[in-house]
ROMI-225219 format. One record per residue (C-alpha): residue in three letters; x, y, z; residue number from 1. Coordinates in nm, 3 decimals. Example, Ala and Ser with C-alpha at 12.3 -4.5 7.8 and 13.67 -1.06 7.14 Angstrom:
   vodo        c1        c2        c3   kelo
    ala     1.230    -0.450     0.780      1
    ser     1.367    -0.106     0.714      2
This chain:
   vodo        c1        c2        c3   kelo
    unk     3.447    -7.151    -0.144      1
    unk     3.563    -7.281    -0.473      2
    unk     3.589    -7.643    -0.337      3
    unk     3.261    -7.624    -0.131      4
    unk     3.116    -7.543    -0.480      5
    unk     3.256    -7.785    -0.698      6
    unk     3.192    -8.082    -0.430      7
    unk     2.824    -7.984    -0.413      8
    unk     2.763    -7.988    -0.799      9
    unk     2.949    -8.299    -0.824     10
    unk     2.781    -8.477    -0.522     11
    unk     2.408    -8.359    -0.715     12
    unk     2.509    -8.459    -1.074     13
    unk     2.610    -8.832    -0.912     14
    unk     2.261    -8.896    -0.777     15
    unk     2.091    -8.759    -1.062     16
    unk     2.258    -9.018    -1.271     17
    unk     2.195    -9.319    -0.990     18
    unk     1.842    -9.225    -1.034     19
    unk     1.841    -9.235    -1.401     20
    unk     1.973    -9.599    -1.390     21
    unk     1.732    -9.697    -1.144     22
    unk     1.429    -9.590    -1.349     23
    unk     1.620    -9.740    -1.666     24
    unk     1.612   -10.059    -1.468     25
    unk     1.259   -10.038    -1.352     26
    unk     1.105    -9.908    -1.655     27
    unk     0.961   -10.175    -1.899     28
    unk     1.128   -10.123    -2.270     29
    unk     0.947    -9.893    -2.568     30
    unk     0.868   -10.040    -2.895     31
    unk     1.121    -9.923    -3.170     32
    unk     0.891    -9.698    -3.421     33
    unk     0.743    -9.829    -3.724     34
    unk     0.956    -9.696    -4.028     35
    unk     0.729    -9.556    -4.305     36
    unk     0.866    -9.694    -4.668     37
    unk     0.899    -9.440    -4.925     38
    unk     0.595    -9.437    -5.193     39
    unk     0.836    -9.601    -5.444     40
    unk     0.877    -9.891    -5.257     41
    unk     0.496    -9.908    -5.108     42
    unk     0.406    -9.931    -5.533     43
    unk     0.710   -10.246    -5.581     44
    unk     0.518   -10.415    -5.283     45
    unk     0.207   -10.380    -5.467     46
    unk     0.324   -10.531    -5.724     47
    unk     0.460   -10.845    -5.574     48
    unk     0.233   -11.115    -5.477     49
    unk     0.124   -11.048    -5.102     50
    unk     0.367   -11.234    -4.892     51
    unk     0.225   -11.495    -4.583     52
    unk     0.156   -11.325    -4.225     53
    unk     0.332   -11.477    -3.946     54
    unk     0.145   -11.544    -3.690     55
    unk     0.166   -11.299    -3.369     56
    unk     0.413   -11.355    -3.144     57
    unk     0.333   -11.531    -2.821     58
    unk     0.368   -11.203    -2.544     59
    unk     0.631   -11.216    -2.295     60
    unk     0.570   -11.196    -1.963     61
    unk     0.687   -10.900    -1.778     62
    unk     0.922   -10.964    -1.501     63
    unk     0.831   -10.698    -1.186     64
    unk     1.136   -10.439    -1.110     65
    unk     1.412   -10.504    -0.890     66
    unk     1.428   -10.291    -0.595     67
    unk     1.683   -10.020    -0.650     68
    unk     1.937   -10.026    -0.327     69
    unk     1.892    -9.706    -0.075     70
    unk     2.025    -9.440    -0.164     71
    unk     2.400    -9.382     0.013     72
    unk     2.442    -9.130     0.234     73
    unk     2.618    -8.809     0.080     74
    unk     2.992    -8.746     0.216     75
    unk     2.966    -8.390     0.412     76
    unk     3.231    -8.152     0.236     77
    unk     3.427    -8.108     0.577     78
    unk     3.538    -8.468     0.515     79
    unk     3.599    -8.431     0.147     80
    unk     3.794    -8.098     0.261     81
    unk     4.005    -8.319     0.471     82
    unk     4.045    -8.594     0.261     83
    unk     4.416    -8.599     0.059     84
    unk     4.457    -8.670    -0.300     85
    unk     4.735    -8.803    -0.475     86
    unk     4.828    -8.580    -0.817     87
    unk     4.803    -8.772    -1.151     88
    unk     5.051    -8.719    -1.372     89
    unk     5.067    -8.824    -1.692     90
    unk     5.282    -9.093    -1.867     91
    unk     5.444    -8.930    -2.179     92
    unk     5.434    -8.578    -2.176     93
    unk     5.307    -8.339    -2.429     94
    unk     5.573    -8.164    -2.670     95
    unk     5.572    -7.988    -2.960     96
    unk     5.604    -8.126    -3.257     97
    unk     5.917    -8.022    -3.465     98
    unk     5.742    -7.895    -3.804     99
    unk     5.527    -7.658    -3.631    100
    unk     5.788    -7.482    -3.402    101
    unk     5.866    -7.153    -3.532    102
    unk     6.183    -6.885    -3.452    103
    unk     5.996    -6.628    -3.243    104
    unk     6.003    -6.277    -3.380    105
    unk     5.912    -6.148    -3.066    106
    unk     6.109    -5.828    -2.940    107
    unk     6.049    -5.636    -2.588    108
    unk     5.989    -5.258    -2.588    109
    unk     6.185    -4.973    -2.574    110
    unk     6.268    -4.881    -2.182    111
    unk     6.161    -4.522    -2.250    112
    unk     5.876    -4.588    -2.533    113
    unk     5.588    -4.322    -2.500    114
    unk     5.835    -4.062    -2.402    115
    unk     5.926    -3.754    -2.668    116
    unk     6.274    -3.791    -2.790    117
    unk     6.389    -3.497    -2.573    118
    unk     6.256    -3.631    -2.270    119
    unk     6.376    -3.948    -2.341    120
    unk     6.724    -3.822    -2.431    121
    unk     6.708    -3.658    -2.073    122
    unk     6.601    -3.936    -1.901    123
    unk     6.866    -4.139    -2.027    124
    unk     7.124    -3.840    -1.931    125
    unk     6.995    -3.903    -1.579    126
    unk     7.007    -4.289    -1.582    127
    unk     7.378    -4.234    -1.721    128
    unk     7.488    -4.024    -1.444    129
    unk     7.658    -4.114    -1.177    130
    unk     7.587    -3.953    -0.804    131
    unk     7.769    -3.979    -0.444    132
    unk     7.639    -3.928    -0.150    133
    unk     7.847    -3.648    -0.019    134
    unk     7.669    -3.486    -0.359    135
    unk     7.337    -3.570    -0.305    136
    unk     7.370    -3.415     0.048    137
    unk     7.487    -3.106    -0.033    138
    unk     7.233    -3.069    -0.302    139
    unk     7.005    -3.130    -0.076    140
    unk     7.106    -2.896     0.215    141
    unk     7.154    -2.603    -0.131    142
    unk     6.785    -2.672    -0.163    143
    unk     6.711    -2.676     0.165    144
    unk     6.898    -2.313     0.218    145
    unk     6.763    -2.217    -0.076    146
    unk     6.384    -2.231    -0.007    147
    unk     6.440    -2.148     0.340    148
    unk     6.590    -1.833     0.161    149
    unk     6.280    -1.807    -0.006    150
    unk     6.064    -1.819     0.226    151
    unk     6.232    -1.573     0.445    152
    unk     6.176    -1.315     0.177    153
    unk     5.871    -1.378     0.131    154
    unk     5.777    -1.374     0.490    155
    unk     5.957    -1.071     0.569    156
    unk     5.791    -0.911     0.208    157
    unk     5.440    -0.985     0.310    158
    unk     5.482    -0.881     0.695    159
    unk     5.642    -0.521     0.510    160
    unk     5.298    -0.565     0.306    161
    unk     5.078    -0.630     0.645    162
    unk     5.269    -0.369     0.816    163
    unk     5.190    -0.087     0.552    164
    unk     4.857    -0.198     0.512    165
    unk     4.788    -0.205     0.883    166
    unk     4.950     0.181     0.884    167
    unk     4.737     0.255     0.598    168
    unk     4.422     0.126     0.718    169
    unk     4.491     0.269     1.095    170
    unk     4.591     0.625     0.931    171
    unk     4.251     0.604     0.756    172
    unk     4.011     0.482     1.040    173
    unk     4.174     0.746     1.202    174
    unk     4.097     1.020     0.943    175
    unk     3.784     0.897     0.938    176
    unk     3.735     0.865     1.301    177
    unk     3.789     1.232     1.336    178
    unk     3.625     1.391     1.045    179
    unk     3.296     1.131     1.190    180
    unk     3.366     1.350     1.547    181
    unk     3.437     1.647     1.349    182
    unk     3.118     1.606     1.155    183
    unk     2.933     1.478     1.443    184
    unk     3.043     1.775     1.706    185
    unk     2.989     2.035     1.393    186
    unk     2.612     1.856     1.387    187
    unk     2.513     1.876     1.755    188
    unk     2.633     2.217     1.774    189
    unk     2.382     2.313     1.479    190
    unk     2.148     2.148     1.630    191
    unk     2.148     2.273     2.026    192
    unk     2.168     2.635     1.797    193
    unk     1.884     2.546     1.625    194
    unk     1.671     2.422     1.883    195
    unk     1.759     2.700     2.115    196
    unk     1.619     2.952     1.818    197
    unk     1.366     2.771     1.770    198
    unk     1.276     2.725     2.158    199
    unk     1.299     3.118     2.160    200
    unk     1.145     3.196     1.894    201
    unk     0.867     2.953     1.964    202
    unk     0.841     3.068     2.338    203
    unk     0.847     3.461     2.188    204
    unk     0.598     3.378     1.931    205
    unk     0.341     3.192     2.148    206
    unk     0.357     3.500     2.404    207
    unk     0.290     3.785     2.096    208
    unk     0.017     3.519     1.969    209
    unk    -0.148     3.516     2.315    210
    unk    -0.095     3.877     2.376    211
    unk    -0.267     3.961     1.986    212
    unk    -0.533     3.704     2.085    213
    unk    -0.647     3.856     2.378    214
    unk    -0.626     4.161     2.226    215
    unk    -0.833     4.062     1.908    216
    unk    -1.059     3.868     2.142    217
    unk    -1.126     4.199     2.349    218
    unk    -1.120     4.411     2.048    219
    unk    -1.392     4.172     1.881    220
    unk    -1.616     4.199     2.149    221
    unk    -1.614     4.574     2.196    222
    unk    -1.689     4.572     1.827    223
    unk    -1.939     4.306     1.870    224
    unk    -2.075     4.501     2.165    225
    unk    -2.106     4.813     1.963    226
    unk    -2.197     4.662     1.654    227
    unk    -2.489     4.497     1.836    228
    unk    -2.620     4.826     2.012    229
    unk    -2.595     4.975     1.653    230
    unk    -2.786     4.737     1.498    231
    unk    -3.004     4.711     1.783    232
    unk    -3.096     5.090     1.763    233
    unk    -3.127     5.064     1.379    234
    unk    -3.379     4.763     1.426    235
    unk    -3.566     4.968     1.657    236
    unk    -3.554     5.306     1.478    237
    unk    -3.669     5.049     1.144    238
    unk    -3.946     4.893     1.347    239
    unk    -4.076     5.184     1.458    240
    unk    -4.045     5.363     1.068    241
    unk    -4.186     5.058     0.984    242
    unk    -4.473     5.086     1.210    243
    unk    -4.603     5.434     1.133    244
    unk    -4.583     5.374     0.795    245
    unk    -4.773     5.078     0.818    246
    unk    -5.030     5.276     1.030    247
    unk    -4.995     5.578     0.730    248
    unk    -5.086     5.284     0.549    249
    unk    -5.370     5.144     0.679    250
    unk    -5.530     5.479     0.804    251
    unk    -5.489     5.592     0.433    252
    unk    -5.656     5.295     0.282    253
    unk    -5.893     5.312     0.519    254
    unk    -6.000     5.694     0.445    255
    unk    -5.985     5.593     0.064    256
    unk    -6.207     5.306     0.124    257
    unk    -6.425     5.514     0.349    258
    unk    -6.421     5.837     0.078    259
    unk    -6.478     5.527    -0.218    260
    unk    -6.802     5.404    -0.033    261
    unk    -6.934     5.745     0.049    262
    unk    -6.873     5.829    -0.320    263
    unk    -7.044     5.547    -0.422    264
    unk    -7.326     5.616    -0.215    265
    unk    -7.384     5.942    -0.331    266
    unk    -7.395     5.856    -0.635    267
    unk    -7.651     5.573    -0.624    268
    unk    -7.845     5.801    -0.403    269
    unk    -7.824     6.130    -0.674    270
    unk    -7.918     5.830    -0.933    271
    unk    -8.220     5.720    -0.740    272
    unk    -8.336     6.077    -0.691    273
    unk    -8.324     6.202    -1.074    274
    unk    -8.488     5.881    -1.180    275
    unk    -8.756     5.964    -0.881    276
    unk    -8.790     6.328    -1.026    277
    unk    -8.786     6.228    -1.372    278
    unk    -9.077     5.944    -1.344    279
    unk    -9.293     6.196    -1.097    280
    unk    -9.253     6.494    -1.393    281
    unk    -9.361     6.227    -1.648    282
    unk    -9.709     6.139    -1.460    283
    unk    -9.739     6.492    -1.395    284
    unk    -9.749     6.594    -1.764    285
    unk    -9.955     6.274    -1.839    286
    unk   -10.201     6.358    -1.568    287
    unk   -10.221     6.730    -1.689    288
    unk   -10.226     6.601    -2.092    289
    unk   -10.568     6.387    -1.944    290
    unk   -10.745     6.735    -1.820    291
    unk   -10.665     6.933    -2.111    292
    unk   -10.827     6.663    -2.360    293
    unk   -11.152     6.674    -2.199    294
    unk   -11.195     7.071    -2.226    295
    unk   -11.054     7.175    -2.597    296
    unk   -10.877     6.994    -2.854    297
    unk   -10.577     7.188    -2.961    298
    unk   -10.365     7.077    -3.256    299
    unk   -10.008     7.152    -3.244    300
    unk    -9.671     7.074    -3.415    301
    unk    -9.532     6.735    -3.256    302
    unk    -9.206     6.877    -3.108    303
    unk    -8.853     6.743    -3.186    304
    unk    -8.738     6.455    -3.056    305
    unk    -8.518     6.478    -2.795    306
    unk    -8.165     6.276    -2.700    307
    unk    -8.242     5.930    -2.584    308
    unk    -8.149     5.941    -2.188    309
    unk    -7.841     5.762    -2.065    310
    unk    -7.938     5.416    -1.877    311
    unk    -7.860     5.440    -1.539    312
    unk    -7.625     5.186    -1.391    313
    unk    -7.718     4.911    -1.159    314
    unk    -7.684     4.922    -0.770    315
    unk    -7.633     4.523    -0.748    316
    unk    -7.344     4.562    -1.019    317
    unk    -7.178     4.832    -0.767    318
    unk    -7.223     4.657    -0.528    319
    unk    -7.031     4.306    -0.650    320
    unk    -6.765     4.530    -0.772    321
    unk    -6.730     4.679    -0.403    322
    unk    -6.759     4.335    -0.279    323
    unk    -6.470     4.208    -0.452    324
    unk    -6.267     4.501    -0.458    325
    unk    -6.306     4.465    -0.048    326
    unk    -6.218     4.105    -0.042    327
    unk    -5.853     4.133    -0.282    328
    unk    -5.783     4.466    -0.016    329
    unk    -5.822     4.210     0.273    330
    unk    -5.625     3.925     0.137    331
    unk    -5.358     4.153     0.043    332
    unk    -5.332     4.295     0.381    333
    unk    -5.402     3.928     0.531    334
    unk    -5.042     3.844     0.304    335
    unk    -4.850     4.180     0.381    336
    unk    -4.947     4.072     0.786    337
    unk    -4.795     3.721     0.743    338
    unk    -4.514     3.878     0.569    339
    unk    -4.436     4.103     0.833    340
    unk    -4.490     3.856     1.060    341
    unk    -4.262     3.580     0.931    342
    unk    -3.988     3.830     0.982    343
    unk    -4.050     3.921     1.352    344
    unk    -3.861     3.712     1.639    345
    unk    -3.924     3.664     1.989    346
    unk    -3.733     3.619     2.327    347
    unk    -3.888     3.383     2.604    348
    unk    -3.712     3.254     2.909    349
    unk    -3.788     2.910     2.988    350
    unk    -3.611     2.783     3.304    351
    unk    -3.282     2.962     3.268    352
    unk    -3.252     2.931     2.885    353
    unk    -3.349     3.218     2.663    354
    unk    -3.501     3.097     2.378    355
    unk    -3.523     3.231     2.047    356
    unk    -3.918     3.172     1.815    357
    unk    -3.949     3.296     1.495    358
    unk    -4.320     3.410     1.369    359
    unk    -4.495     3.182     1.117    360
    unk    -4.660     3.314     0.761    361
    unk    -4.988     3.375     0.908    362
    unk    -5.131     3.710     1.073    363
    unk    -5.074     3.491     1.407    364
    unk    -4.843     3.254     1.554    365
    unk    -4.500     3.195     1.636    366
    unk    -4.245     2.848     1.637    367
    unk    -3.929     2.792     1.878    368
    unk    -3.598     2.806     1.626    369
    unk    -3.346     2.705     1.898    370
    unk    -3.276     2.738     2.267    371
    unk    -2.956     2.906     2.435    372
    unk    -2.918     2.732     2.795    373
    unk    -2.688     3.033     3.012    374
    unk    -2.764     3.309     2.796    375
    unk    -2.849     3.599     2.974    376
    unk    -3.214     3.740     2.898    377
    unk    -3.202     4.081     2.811    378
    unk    -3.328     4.322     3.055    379
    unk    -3.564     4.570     2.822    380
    unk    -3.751     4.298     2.653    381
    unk    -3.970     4.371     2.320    382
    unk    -4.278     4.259     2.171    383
    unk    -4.080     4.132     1.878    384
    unk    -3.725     4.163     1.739    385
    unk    -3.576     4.181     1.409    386
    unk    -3.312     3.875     1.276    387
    unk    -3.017     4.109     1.314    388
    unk    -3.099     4.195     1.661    389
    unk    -3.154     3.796     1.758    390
    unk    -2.883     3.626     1.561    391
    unk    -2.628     3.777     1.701    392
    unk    -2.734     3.614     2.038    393
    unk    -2.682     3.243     1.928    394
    unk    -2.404     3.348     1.734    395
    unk    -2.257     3.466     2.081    396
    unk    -2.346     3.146     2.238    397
    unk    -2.170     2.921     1.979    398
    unk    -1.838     3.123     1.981    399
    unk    -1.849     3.107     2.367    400
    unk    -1.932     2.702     2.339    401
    unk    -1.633     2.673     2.089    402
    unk    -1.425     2.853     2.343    403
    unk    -1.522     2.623     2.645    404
    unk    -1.416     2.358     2.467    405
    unk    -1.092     2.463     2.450    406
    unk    -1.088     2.491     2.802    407
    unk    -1.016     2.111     2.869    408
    unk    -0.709     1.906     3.018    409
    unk    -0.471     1.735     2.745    410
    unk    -0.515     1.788     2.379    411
    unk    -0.867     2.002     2.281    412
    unk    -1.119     1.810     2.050    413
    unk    -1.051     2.018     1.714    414
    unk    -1.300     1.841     1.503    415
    unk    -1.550     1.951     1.781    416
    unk    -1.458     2.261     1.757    417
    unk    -1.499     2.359     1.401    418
    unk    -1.846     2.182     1.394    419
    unk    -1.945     2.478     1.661    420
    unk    -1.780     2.750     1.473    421
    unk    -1.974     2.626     1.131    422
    unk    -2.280     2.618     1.344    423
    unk    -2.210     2.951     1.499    424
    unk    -2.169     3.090     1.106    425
    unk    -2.497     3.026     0.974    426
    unk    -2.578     3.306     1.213    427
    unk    -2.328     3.552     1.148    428
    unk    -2.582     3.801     1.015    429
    unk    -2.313     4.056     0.933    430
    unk    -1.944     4.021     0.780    431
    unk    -1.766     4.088     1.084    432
    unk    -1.928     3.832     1.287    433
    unk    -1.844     3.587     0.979    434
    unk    -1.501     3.701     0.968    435
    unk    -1.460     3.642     1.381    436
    unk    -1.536     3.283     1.307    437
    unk    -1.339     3.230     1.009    438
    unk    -1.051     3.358     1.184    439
    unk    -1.030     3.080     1.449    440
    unk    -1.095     2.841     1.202    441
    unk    -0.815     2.876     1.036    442
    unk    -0.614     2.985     1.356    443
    unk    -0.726     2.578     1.471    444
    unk    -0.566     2.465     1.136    445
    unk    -0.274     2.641     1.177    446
    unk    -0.205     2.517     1.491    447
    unk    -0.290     2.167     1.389    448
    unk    -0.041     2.212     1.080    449
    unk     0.204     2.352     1.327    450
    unk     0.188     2.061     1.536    451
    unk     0.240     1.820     1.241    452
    unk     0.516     2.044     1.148    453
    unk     0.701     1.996     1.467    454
    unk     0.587     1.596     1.462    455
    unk     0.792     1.562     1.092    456
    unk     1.058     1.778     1.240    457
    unk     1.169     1.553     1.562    458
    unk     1.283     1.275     1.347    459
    unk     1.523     1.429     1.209    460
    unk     1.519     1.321     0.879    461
    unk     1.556     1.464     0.550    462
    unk     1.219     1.368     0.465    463
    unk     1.034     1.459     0.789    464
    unk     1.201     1.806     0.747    465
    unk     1.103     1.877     0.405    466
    unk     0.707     1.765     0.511    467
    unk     0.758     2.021     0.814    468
    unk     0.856     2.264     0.576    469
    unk     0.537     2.181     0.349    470
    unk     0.314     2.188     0.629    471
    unk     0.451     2.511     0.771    472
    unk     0.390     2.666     0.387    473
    unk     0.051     2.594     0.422    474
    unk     0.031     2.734     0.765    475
    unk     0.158     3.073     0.647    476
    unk    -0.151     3.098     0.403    477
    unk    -0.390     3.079     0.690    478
    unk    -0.244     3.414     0.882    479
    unk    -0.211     3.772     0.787    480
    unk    -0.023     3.859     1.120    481
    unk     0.300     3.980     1.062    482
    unk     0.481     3.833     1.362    483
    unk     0.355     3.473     1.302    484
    unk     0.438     3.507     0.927    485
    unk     0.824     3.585     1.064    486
    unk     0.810     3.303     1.288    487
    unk     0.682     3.044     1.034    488
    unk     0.983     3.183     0.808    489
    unk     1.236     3.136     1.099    490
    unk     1.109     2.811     1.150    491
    unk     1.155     2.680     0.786    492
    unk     1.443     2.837     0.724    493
    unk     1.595     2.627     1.053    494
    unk     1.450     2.345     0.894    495
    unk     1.684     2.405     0.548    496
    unk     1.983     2.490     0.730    497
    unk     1.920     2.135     0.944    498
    unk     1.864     1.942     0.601    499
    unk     2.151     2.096     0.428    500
    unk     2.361     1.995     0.744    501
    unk     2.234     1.625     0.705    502
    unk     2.317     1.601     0.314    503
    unk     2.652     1.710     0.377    504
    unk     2.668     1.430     0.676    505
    unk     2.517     1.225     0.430    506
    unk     2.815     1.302     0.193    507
    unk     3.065     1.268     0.434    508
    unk     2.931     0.884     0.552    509
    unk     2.943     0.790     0.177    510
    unk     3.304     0.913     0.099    511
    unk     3.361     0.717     0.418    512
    unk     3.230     0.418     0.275    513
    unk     3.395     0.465    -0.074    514
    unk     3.687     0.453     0.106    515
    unk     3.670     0.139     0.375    516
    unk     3.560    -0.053     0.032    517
    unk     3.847     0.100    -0.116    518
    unk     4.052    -0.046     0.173    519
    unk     3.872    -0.384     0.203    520
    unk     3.967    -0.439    -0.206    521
    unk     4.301    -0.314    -0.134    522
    unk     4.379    -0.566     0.146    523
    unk     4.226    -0.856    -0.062    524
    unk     4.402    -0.739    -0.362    525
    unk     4.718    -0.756    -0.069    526
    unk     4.647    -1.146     0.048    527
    unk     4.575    -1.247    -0.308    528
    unk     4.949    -1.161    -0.399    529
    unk     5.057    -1.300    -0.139    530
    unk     4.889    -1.607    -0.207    531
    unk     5.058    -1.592    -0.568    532
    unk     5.384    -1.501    -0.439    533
    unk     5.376    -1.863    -0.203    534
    unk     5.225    -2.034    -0.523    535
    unk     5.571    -1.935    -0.720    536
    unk     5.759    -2.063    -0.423    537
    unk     5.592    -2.404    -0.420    538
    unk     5.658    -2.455    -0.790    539
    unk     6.042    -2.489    -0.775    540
    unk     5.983    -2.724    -0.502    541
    unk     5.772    -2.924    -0.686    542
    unk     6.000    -2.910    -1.003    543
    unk     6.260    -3.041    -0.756    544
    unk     6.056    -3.335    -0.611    545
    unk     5.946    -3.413    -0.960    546
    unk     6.374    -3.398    -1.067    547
    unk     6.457    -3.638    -0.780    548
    unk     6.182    -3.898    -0.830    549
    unk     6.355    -4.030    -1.157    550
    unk     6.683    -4.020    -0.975    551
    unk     6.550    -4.261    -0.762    552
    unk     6.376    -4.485    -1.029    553
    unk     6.737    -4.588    -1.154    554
    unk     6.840    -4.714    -0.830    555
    unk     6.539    -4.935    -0.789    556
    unk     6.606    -5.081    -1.149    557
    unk     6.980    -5.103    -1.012    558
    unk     6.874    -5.292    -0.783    559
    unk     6.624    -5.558    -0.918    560
């Protein structure tokens, strides 16, 4: 490459100057520049007297170019590669002259120079020494016994180490193996206990709930029964009080009104007569006064004058005063009719529904309040009912709907049923019939917190046991009855023994973690000596390799 390089920039910088000539050649010559005189000499020429111009020289004909000879053709640099050139040496060599030769102070350094003086002292120990070969193989085969020593030791130390460990670790899985079965056995034997109570006690509790349901459910509707013929015959026994005395009443007012108008007449009519009398004795006395003054004049004494007469009082006044005293009688009894008949009810049957209408404020006239499809219509129907003999009817009907609906495959509609118990409340017209209702509301939320109580409970959790607990807290509230308050308490206090059971398995799977971390640290804590104990073996071999390398660096200067 060097060659290739030189021959090409030598080949270009040839033609470069062949072409220079050439256009040196064919190039016509430049005038030489005018010099310009300094001022001092331009004012010595002024002066002098102006000196004669010589006339212009003739011009010279320019002679055309020569043709420059083509180009030769360039050598290729395999042929220069091959070509062979002789050396040139020169004549007289070149020497030194005498007066500027010097004596060289020159010195070569020290064998050992960048050593310290005790490793350089050592060093040289070595370098002095002298070794055979017998030596060097026994050495050699020392070392060799030596670490083989070693690592013997070591290998039987750490497989003493791995051995323990291994007995340690197998001791402990085994410890832990059967305190886990121990712990596991102890568990499944709580809880087959506990669910076999609970089965039992849950089997024994249903059957006294059913058998105090039926019970309360027949004891409710005697009571009901009775209760309703009671108030029936009180309704009756109050309609019919009610009745007369509203007859007493009105036969009363009536003879008061009668007695008030024949009063009233009376008097106008003993009024009219005395004013009759009193007018018919004044025209008699005027009439007789007449007679007498045509006969004889008699003077008298005027006689005294007597007390002015009371006015009498006007019919027509009486009269507007009866009027109106008639009118307020009737509206009040027109208002004390539509009292008494907003307050009546009715039965109708209308195509196999009894139907309950309640009487409007007005003398007359009735509206339909709500139909009861099923109901049985009673056999001694009244002309009209009281609310406490009719409510009891629809609150009958929406017990018995709320029942039905019980009555269904798979899992009852409980948000149905409360809406029919609420309904069937607004006509619980007496405390019992209110309580009835309230009662299997809350028996439907017990059983719905009962059920979310055993939900929590199957998974066995801490937490799902302690919301079973919770829920069955709640439950207890909503009961009075003695045997379902002992079974809730049976049933939480199953639930604390299983959650105490599962902290102490808890416990026990910690501790047995502790301690397989405790054995994982001990077993790295285990390799990591070991790994320190080979690192201490490799360092005397290493100080040994590092020994016999200078050794050997005294034979190779030995031997150059």
């Amino acid at each position: 490459m060097g060659k290739k390089s030189l021959t090409k920039s030598t080949s270009k910088k040839k033609k470069k100057a062949a072409k220079k000539k050439v256009a040196a050649k064919t190039s016509p010559k430049k005038k030489a520049p005018v010099k310009k005189t300094a001022p001092a000499k331009k004012a010595a020429a002024a002066s002098k007297p102006a000196a004669k111009v010589k006339p212009a020289a003739k011009p010279v004909k320019k002679t055309a170019p020569k043709k420059a000879p083509p180009n030769a053709k360039p050598v290729p640099v395999k042929t220069l590669l091959k070509k062979k050139f002789d050396t040139a040496a020169p004549k007289v060599l070149y020497s030194v002259p005498k007066e500027l030769i010097e004596k060289s102070t020159f010195t070569a350094p020290d064998f050992l120079a960048g050593f310290e003086a005790k490793d350089a002292k050592r060093i040289k120990g070595l370098l002095a020494n002298t070794y055979k070969e017998a030596d060097l193989k026994a050495a050699a085969e020392k070392a060799a016994a030596e670490k083989a020593a070693a690592e013997k030791a070591a290998a039987e130390k750490a497989a003493a180490e791995k051995a323990a460990a291994e007995k340690a670790a197998a001791e402990k899985a085994a410890a832990e193996k059967a305190a886990a079965e121990k712990a596991a056995a102890e568990k499944a034997a709580a809880e087959k206990a506990a669910a076999e109570k609970a089965a039992a006690e849950k089997a024994a509790a249903e059957k006294a709930a059913a058998e105090k349901a039926a019970a309360e459910k027949a004891a409710a509707e005697k009571a009901a029964a009775e209760k309703a013929a009671a108030e029936k015959a009180a309704a009756e026994k109050a309609a019919a009080e009610k009745a007369a005395a509203e007859k007493a009443a009105a036969e009363k007012a009536a003879a008061e009104k009668a007695a008030a108008e024949k009063a009233a007449a009376e008097k106008a009519a003993a009024e009219k007569a005395a004013a009759e009398k009193a007018a018919a004795e004044k025209a008699e006395a005027i009439k007789q006064a007449a007679a007498q003054k045509s006969d004889v004049s008699v003077s008298y004494e005027p006689a005294p004058a007597q007390a002015a007469a009371s006015k009498p009082s006007d019919p027509v006044d009486n009269t507007i005063k009866l009027v109106a005293a008639g009118i307020a009688f009737l509206i009040l009894l027109v208002i004390g009719a539509s009292t008494s008949n907003s307050f009546k009810y009715y039965l109708v049957e209308n195509q196999g529904a009894l139907e309950i209408w309640k009487g409007k404020f007005a003398p007359l006239g009735k509206k339909k309040v709500l139909a009861l499809p099923g109901v049985a219509v009673p056999e001694d129907l009244k002309d009209a009912y009281s609310s406490d003999e009719v409510y009891p009817l629809a609150f009958q009907y929406y017990i018995d709907k709320a029942d039905a609906l019980l009555d269904v495959p798979g899992i009852p509609d409980f948000e149905a049923i409360k809406a029919t118990l609420k309904i069937a409340l607004e006509y619980g017209s007496s405390s019992a019939l209110r309580d009835v209702a309230y009662q299997r509301l809350d028996n439907i939320d017990r059983l719905i917190l009962d059920y979310k109580a055993d939900v929590a409970a199957s998974k066995g959790t801490i937490e799902g046991l302690s919301a079973a607990i919770g829920f069955l807290k709640e439950a207890d509230k909503l009961t009075k009855d003695e045997v379902l308050e002992e079974r809730i308490a049976q049933k939480i206090a199953a639930h604390e023994t299983a959650i105490a059971v599962l902290e102490e398995q808890a416990e026990v799977e910690a501790e047995a973690a502790r301690l397989a971390e405790e054995a994982a640290a001990e077993e790295a804590a285990a390799l990591e000596a070991e790994a320190t104990a080979e690192g201490e073996q490799a360092a005397p071999e290493a100080e040994a390799d590092s020994e016999a390398q200078p050794e050997a660096e005294p034979e190779a200067a030995e031997g150059h």
